[in-house]
C-alpha positions as CSV (number, residue, x, y, z in Angstrom):
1,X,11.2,25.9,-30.4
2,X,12.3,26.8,-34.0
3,X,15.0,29.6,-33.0
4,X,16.4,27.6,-30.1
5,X,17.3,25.2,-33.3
6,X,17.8,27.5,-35.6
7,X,21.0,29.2,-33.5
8,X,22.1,25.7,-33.2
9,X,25.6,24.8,-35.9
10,X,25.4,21.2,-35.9
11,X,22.7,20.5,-37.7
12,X,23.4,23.5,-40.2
13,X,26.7,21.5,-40.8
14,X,25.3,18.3,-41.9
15,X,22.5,20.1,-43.9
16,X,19.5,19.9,-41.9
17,X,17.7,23.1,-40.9
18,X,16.3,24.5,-37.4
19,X,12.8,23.1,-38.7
20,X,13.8,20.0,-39.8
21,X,15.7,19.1,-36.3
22,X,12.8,20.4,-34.4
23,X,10.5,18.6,-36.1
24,X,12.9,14.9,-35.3
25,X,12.7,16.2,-31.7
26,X,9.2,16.5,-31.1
27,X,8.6,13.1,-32.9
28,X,11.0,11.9,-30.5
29,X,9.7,13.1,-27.9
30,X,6.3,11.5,-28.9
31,X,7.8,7.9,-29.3
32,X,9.5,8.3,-26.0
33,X,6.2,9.3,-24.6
34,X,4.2,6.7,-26.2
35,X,6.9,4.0,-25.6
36,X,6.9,5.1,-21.5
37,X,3.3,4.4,-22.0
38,X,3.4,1.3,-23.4
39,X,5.9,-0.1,-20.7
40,X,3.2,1.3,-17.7
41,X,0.2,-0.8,-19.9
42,X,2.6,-3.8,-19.8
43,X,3.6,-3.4,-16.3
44,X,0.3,-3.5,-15.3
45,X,-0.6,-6.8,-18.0
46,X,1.9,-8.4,-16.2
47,X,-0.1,-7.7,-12.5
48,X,-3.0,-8.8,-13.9
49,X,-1.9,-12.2,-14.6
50,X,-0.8,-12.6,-10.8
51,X,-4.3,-13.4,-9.5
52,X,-2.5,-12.9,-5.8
53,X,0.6,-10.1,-6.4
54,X,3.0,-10.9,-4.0
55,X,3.6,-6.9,-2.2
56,X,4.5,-5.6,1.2
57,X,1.0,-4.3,1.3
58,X,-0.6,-7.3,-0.8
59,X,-1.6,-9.7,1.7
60,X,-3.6,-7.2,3.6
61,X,-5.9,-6.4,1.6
62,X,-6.5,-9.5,-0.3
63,X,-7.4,-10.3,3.5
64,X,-9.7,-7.2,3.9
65,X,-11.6,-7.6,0.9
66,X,-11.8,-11.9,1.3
67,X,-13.2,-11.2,4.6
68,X,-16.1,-8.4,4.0
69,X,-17.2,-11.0,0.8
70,X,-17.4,-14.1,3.1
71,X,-19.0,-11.8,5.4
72,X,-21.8,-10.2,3.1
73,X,-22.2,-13.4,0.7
74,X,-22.3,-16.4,3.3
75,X,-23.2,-14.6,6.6
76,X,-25.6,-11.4,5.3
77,X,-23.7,-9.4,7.8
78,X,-20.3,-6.5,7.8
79,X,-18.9,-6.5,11.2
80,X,-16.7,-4.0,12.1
81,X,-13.9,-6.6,13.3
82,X,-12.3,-9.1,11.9
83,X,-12.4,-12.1,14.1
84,X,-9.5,-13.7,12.5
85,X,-6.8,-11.1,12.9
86,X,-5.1,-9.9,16.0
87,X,-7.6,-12.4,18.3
88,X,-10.7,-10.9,16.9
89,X,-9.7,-7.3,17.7
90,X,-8.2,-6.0,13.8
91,X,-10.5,-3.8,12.5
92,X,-12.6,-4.2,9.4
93,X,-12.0,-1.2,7.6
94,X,-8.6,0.6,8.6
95,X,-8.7,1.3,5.1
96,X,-11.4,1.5,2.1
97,X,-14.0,1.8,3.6
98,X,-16.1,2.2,0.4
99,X,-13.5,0.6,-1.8
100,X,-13.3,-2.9,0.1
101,X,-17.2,-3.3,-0.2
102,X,-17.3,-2.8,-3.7
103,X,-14.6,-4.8,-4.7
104,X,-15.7,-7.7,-2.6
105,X,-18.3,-7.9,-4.5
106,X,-16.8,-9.1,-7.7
107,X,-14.5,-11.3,-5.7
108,X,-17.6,-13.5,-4.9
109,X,-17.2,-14.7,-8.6
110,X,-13.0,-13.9,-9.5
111,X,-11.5,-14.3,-6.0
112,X,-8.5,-12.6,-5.3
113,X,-7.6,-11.9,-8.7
114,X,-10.4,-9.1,-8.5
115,X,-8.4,-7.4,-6.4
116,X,-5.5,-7.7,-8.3
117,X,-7.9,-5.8,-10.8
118,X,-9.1,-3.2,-8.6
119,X,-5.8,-2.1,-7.8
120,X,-4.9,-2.0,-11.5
121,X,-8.0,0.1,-12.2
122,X,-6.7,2.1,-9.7
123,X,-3.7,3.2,-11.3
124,X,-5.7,3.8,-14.7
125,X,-7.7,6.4,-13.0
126,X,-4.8,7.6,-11.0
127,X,-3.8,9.1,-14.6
128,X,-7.1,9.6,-15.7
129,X,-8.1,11.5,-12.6
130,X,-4.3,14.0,-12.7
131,X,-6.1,14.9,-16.6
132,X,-9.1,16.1,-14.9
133,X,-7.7,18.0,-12.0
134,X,-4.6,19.6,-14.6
135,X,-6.2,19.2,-17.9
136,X,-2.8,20.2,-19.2
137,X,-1.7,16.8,-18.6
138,X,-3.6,15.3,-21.3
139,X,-0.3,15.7,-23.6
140,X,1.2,12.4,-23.4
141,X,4.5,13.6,-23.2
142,X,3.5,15.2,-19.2
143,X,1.4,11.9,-18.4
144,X,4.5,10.2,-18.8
145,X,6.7,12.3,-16.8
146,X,3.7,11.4,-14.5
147,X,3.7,7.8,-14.6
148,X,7.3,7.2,-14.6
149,X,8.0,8.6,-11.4
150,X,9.4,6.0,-9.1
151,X,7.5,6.4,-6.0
152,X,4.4,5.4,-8.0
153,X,6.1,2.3,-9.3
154,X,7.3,1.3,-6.1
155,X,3.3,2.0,-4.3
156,X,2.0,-0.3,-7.1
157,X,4.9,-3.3,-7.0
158,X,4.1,-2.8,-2.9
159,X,0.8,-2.9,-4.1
160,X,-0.6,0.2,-1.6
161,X,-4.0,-0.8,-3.4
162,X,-5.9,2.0,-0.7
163,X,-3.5,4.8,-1.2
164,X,-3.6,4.9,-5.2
165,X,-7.5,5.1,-4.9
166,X,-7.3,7.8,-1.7
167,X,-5.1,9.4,-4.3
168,X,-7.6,8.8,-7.4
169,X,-10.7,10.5,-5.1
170,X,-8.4,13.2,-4.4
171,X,-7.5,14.4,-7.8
172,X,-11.2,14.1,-8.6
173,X,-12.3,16.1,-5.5
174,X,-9.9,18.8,-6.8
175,X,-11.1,19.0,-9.9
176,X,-14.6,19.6,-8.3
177,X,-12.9,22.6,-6.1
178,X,-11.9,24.1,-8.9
179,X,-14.7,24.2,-11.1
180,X,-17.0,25.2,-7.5
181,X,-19.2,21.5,-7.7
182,X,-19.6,21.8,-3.7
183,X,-21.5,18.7,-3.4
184,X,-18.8,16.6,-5.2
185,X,-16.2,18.2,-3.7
186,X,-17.3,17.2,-0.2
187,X,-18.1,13.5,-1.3
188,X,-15.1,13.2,-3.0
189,X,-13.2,14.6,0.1
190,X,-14.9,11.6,2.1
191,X,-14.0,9.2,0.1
192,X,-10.2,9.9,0.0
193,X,-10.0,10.4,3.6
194,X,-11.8,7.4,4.3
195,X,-10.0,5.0,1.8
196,X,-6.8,6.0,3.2
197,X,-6.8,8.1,6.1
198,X,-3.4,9.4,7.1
199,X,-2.9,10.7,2.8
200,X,-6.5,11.3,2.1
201,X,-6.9,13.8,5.3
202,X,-3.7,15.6,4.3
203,X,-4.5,16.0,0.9
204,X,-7.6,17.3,1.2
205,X,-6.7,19.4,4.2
206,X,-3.9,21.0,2.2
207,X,-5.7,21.9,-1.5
208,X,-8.4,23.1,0.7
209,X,-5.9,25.5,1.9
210,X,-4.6,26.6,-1.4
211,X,-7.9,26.7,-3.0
212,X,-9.0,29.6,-0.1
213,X,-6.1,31.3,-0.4
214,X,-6.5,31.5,-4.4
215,X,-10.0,32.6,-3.9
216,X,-10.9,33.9,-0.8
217,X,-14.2,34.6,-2.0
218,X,-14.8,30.4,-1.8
219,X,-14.7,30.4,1.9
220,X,-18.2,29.9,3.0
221,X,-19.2,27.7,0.2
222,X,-15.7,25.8,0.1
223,X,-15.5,25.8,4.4
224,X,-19.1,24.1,3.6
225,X,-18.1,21.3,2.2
226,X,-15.3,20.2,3.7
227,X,-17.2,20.9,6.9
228,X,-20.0,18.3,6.7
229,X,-17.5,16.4,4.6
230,X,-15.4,16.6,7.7
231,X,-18.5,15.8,10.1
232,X,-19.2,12.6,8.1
233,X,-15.3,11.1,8.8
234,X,-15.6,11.8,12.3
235,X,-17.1,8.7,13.3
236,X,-14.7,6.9,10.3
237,X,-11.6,8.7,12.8
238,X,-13.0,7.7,16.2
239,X,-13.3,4.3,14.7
240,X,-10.0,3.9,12.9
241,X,-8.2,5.0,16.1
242,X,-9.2,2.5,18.0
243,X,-7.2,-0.1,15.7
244,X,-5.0,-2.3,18.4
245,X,-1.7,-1.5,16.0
246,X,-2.2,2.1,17.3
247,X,-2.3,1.5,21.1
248,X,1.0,-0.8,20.8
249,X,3.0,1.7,18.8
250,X,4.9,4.8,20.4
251,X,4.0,8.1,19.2
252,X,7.2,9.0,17.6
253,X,7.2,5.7,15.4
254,X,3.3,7.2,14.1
255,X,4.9,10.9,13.6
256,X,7.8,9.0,11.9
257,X,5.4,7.0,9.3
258,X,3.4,10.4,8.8
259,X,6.6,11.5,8.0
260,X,8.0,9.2,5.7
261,X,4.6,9.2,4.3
262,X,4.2,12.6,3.2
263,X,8.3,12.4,2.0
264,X,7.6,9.5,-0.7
265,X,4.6,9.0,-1.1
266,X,3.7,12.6,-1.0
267,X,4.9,12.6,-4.8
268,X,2.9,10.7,-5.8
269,X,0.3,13.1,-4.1
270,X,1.8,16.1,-5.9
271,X,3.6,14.8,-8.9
272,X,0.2,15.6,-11.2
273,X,0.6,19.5,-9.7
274,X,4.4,19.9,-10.0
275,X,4.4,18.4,-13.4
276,X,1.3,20.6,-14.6
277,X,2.7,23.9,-13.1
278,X,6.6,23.0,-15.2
279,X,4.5,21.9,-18.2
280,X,6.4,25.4,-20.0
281,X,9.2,24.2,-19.5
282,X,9.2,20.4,-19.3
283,X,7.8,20.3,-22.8
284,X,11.3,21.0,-24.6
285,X,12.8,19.8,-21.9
286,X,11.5,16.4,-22.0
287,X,13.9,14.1,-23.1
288,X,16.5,15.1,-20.2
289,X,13.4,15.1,-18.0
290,X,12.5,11.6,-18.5
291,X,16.3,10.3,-18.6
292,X,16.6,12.1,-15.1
293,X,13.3,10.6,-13.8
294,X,14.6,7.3,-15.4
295,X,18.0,7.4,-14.0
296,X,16.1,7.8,-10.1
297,X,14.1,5.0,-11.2
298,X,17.2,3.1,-12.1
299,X,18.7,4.2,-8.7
300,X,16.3,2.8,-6.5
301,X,16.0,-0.6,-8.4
302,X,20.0,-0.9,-8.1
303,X,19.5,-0.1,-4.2
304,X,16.7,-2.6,-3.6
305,X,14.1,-0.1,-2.4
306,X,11.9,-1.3,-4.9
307,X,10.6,-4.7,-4.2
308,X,9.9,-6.4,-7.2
309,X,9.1,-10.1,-5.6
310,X,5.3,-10.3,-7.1
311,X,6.6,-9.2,-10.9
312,X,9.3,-12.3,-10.4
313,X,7.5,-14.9,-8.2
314,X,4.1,-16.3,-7.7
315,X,2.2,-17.0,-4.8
316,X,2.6,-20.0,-3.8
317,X,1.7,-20.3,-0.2
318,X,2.4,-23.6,1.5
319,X,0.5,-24.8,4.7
320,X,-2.4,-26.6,3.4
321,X,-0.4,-30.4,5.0
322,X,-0.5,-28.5,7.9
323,X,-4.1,-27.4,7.8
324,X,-4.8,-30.7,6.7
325,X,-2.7,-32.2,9.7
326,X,-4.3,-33.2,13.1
327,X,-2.0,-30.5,15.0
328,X,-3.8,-27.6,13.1
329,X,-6.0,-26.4,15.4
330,X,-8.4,-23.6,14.9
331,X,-9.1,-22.8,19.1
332,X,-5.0,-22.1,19.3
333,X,-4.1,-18.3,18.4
334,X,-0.9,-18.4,15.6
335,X,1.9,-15.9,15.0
336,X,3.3,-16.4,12.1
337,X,7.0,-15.1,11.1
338,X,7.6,-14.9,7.3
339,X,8.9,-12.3,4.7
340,X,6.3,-9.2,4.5
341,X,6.5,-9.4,0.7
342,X,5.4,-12.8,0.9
343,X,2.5,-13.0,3.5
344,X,0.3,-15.3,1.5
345,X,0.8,-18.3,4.1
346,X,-0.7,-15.9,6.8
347,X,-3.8,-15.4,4.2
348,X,-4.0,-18.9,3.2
349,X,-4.2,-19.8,7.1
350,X,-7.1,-17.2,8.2
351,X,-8.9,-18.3,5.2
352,X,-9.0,-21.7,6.8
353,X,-10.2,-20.4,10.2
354,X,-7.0,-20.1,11.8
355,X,-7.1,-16.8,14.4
356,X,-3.5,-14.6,13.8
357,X,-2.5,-12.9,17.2
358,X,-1.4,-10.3,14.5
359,X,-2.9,-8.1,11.8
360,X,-0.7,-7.6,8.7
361,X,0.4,-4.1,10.1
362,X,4.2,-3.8,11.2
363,X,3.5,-2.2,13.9
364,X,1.3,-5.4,14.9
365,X,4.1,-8.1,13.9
366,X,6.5,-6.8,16.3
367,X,9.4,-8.2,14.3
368,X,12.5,-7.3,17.0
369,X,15.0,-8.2,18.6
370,X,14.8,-10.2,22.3
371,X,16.6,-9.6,24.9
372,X,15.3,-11.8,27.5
373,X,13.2,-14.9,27.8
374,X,11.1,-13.1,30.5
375,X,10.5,-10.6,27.6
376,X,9.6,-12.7,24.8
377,X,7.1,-14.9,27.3
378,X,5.5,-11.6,28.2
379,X,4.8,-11.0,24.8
380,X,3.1,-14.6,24.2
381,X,0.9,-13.8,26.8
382,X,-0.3,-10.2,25.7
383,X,-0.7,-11.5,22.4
384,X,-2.3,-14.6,23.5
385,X,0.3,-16.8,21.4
386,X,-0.1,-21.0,21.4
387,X,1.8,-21.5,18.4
388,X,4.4,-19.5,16.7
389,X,5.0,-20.5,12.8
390,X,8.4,-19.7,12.1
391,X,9.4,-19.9,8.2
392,X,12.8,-20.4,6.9
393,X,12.8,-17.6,4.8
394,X,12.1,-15.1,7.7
395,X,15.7,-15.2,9.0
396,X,16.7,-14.2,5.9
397,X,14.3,-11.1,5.2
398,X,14.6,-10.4,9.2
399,X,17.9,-10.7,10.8
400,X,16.4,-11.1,14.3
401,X,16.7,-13.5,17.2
402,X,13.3,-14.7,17.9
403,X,15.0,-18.2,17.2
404,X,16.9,-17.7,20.3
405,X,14.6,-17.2,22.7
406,X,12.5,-20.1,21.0
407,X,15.2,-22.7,21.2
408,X,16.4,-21.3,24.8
409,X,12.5,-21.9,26.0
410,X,12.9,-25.4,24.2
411,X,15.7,-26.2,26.3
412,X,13.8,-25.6,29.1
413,X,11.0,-27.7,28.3
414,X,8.4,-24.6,28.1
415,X,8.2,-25.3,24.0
416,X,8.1,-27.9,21.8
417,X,8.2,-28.5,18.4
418,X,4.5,-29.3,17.6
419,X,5.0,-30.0,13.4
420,X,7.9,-29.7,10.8
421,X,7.5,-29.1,7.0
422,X,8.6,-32.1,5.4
423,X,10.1,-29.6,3.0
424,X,11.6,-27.4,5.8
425,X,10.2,-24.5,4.8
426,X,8.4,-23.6,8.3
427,X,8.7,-25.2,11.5
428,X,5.3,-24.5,14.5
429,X,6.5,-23.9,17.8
430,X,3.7,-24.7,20.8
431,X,4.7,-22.3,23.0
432,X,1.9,-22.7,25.6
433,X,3.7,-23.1,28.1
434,X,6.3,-20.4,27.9
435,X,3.9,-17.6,27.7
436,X,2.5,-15.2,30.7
437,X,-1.0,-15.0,31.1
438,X,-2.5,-12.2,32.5
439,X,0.0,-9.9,30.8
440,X,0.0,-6.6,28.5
441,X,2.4,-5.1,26.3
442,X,3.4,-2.6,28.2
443,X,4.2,-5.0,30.4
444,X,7.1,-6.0,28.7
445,X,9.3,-3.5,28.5
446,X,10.0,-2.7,24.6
């Protein structure tokens, strides 16, 4: 670095040498470092203190995890369904598999604030792991370029809890590739595939891929592993398939999401390998690095594509007068319409025994537009609706037109308004007698 300063006038001029000014730089770009650092450890205190973090992805597995604890703690039993979500057919484990049963264990004692925890362990040993698959990246100043990448601030405000630990098992399962642990390697593999399937099969698939073609020699012993590790998911694939979010949802939407999957949050995936294989030349190079990493940070804050609802709000979910009400009735089957960053009303209710005719999957919330009242009644009846909670803030977060149809079907006398929030934050719709029975969703023509 010396002669790049050294051919440098400026600081010649003001009497400072080559040495001197490279010696400023690098301290520099050790405070930046340090201070990028710093700012990750206190993004992650302030998560910690949210014993629910509001997130896109929050409420689902707060669910998840709530669930398998009641389940193993008060029943002695880990069925593969939940009977509370999308009328008793959501799967159990569409996710972390491995990672739900351990962290539902602590929540027997913390609640939901252990999985706050878990997923901020999580993004520890998302660093932690990138140093042991690229040992290179044990300079702070790379780790940084690592951390402040946007897409992985956005997957932890989201809270993607499963896909920073499928991400976590990955790195590790690479760094047992590399240094030939077979055994690790394939358990490793099956853990990141089943704690988040669509990422953790790709990932594996693909350094599997590179690793053979590095060293073709690997390929029995590599094939190996990833073969039984691959004979082990199989029954995890059958299984996670069969989730009802899949049969409602058109192919093209699934190769869309793969798609926008591996295009964000496949840098987080990578991020540790591109930053690694640049280290040459991102070491001088650091300080317009981080600004330009920064400034895409920056970008996508200004835009709103980074939800930062649970760093600025707390849960505060509000149906327990309507639990607590005689209209609350846990035979009926509830849809309930609210902002997906704020889903902890829809947790709050299955905790009290209500039964969702949804699971916390988009593709299982059907937030669209209606076109016809023979539509929307075909709908309550595939989805077995009695009462649809509408909130306030919905309209706001969704601007749809389920309130037509709703007020439409009032008119006719087929729904009624069954409870109002003295507060008007929500208002339940019994909608028994505007839906279909008998009906599916293909039924209805969406």
């Amino acid at each position: 670095m010396t002669p790049l300063f050294e051919r440098i006038a400026f600081p010649r001029a003001i009497g400072l040498s080559g040495e001197a000014v490279a010696r400023w730089y690098v301290r520099t770009q050790w405070a930046l470092a340090f201070g990028v650092l710093l700012g990750f450890a206190i993004l992650c205190a302030v998560i910690l203190t949210k014993p629910f973090f509001l997130g896109s992805d929050s409420a689902h597995h707060y669910s998840h995890v709530w669930y398998v604890s009641d389940q193993i703690f008060h029943h002695a039993r880990l069925p593969l369904h939940i009977e509370y979500l999308e009328s008793g057919k959501a799967l159990t484990f569409p996710y972390g598999v491995v990672l739900y049963v351990v962290t539902a264990i602590p929540y027997a004692v913390f609640g939901d604030w252990a999985v706050t925890a878990a997923m901020i362990a999580g993004v520890v040993l998302y660093g932690y792991a990138a140093t042991r698959a690229r040992p290179i990246l044990r300079d702070p100043r790379l780790l940084a370029l690592v951390y402040v990448n946007a897409f992985l601030i956005e997957g932890i405000v989201s809270f993607q809890f499963a896909f920073i630990w499928s991400c976590v098992f990955f790195l590790l399962c690479v760094e047992a590739i590399d240094k030939r642990r077979w055994a690790p390697a394939a358990i490793l593999a099956v853990l990141a595939v089943t704690t988040h399937l669509v990422a953790g099969s790709l990932a594996v698939a693909a350094y599997a891929l590179y690793a053979t073609i590095r060293r073709p020699r690997d390929v029995v012993p590599l094939g190996t592993a990833m073969g039984l590790a691959a004979l082990v998911c199989l029954p995890y694939l059958i299984y996670a398939h069969s989730t009802p979010a899949v049969g409602v949802t058109r192919v093209s939407y699934i190769v869309g999401t793969v798609r926008y999957m591996t295009r964000f949050r496949g840098i987080i995936v990578v991020m540790p390998f591109i930053v690694a294989a640049l280290a040459p030349l991102l070491r001088p190079l650091f300080v317009p690095a981080l600004l330009a990493l920064a400034l895409i940070l920056a970008i996508r804050l200004s835009g709103d594509h980074v939800n930062t609802t649970g760093l600025t709000h707390s849960s505060e979910p509000f149906y327990g007068d309507f639990i607590d009400s005689p209209q609350f009735d846990r035979s009926l089957t509830y849809r309930v319409l609210e902002p997906n960053d704020r889903e902890d009303g829809a947790y709050q209710l299955i905790k009290h025994g209500a039964v969702l005719g949804q699971e916390f999957f988009n593709e299982s919330q059907f937030r669209r537009w209606w076109y016809s009242l023979d539509m929307y009644s075909c709908f309550l009846g595939a989805k077995n609706i009695d009462v649809v909670l509408y909130e306030t803030a919905y309209t706001a977060k969704f601007n749809q037109n389920e309130q037509w149809p709703l007020g439409e079907l009032m008119k006719q006398g087929r729904v009624r308004v069954m409870y109002h929030d003295p507060k008007g934050r929500f208002t339940a719709y019994d909608v028994r007698g505007a839906k279909k029975p008998g009906t599916r969703i293909s039924d209805c023509g969406f």
